[in-house]
C-alpha positions in Angstrom: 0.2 10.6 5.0 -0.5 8.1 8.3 -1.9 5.0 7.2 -3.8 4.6 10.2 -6.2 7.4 8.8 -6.9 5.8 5.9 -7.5 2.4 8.3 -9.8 4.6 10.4 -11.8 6.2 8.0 -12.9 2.5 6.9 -10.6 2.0 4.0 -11.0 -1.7 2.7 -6.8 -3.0 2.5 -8.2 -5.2 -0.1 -9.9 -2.4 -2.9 -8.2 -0.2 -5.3 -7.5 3.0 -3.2 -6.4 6.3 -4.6 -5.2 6.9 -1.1 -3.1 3.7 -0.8 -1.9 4.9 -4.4 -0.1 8.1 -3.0 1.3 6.2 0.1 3.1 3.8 -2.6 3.9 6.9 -4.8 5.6 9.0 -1.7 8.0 5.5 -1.1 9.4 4.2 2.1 11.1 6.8 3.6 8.3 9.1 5.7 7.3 5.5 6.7 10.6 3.7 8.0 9.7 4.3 12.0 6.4 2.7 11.6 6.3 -1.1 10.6 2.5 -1.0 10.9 2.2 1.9 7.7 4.7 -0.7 5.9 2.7 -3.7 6.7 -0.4 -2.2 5.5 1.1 -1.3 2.2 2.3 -4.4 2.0 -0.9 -6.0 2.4 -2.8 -3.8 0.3 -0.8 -4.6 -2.3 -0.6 -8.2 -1.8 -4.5 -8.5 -1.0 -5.3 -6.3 -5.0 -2.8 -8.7 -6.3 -4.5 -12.0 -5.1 -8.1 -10.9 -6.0 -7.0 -10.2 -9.7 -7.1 -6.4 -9.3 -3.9 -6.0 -10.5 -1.0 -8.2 -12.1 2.2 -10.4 -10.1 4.5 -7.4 -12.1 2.2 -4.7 -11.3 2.3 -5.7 -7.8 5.9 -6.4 -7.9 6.1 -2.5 -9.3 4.2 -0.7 -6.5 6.3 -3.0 -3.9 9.6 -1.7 -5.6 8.0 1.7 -5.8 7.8 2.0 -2.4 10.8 0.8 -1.2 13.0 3.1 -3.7 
């Protein structure tokens, strides 16, 4: 899944998204060539994190997820 259609289809980087959720799930590795999918996870889960959708260890568990 291309992060860029999620982006374009108006996808807030800063709500809960089922979407996002998968991209985290499938982990790094269809991602590694494009450091603008990897930023936006990054972000996402960074941006959830800071407006107290989710928890510094949840946060810290979808970042590990997706590296693995």
């Amino acid at each position: 899944m291309k992060l860029t259609n999620i982006i374009l289809e108006g996808r807030s980087l800063s709500e809960p998204s089922e979407e996002m959720e998968k991209v985290i799930d499938s982990g790094i590795r269809p991602h590694y060539d494009d450091i603008d999918n990897i930023r936006d996870v990054m972000y996402y889960v960074h941006n959830n994190w800071m407006e107290n959708e989710i928890s510094a260890e949840e946060a810290m568990r979808k970042i590990s997820k997706f590296l693995r």
